[in-house]
DOTORVO-385854 format. One record per residue: x, y, z of N, C-alpha, C in turn; residue in one letter. Coordinates in steps of 0.2 Angstrom, whole numbers, plus 5000, padded with zeros to 4 digits. Layout:
BEGIN
XYZXYZXYZA;...
//
This chain:
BEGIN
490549855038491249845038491549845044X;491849795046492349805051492949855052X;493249855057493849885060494349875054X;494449815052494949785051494949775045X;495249825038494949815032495249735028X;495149735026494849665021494749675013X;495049625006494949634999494349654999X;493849635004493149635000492849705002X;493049745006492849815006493149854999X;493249814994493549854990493149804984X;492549794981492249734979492449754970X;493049744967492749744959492849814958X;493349874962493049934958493749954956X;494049904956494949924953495349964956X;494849964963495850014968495849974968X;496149904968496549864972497249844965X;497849834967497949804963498149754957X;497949724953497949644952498349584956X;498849614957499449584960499249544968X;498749584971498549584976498049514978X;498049484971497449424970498049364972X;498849384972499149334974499649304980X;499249344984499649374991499249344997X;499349305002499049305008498649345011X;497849345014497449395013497749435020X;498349425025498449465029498949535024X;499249485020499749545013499249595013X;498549565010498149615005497949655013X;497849625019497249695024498049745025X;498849705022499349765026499249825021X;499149785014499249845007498649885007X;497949855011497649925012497549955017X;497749915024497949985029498350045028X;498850035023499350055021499050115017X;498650085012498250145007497950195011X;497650155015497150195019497450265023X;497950245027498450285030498550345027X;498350415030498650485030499250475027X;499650465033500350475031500650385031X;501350375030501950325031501650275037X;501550215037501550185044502250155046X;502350155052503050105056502750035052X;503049975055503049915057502449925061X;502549965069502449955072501649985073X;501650035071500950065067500749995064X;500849975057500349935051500349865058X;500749825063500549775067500149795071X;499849865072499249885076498549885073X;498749885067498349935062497949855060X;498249805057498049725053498049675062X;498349705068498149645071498649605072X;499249615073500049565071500349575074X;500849535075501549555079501749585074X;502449615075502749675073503249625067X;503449585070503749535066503349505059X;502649515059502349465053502249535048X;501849605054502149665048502649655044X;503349665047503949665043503949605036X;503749545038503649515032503049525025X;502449555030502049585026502549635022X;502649685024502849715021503449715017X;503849685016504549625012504249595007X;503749545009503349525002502849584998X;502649635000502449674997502849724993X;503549724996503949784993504549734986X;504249664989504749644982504049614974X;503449644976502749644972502749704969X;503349764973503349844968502749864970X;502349844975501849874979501649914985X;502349934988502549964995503149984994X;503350044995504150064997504150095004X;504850115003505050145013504950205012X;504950245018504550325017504850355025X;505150405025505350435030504850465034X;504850455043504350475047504650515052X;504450565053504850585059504450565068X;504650545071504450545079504350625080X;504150605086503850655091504850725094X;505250665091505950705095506150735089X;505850715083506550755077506750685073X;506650625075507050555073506550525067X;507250505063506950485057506850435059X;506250375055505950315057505750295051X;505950245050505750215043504950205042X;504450215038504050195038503650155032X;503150145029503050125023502450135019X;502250165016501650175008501650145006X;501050145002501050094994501350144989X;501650124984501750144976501050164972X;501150204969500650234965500750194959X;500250164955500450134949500750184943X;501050144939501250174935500850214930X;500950264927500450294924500450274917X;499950284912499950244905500050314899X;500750324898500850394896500750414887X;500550354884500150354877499350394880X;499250364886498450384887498450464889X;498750474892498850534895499050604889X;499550584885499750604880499150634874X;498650574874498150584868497650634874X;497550644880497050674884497550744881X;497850754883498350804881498450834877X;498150804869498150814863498750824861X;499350764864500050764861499950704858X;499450654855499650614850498950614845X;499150594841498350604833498450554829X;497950544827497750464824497850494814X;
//
């Protein structure tokens, strides 16, 4: 595996989202630098992170937050300042399935 992750580090095991099969494969390595991340990354961060100017981040990340696949996430710096940063969205959870785990639905 290189540095630099890539769809195919993720081969068929369903992290990825489906949505993800219709994105430019720079989209897909921001959506999983982004997963991969601890915490929130800047622009500036995810353009380190995929290899980019800062400028192609911002559009990765544009096309990704209007796919309901990334939102914006508060970071603090090193002074106290907030910084925008950005995560991916957790999928939605499927709450009939959860429900019958829970033994709150019966056949």
């Amino acid at each position: 595996m290189t540095d630099q992750p890539t769809p195919d580090d993720f081969p068929t095991t369903g992290e990825l989202p489906d949505k993800l099969a219709f994105v430019s494969e720079n989209r897909a390595r921001a959506y999983i630098a982004l997963k991969r991340a601890d915490d929130p990354l800047t622009a500036v961060d995810l353009a380190d992170a995929i290899d980019c100017s800062e400028a192609t981040a911002y559009r990765c990340v544009n096309d990704l937050q209007d796919l309901d696949l990334v939102r914006e996430a508060v970071r603090f710096d090193a002074e106290y300042r907030q910084r925008t940063a950005y995560t991916t969205m957790e999928p939605p959870q499927d709450r009939t399935r959860d429900a019958c785990y829970a033994g709150g639905a019966t056949r």
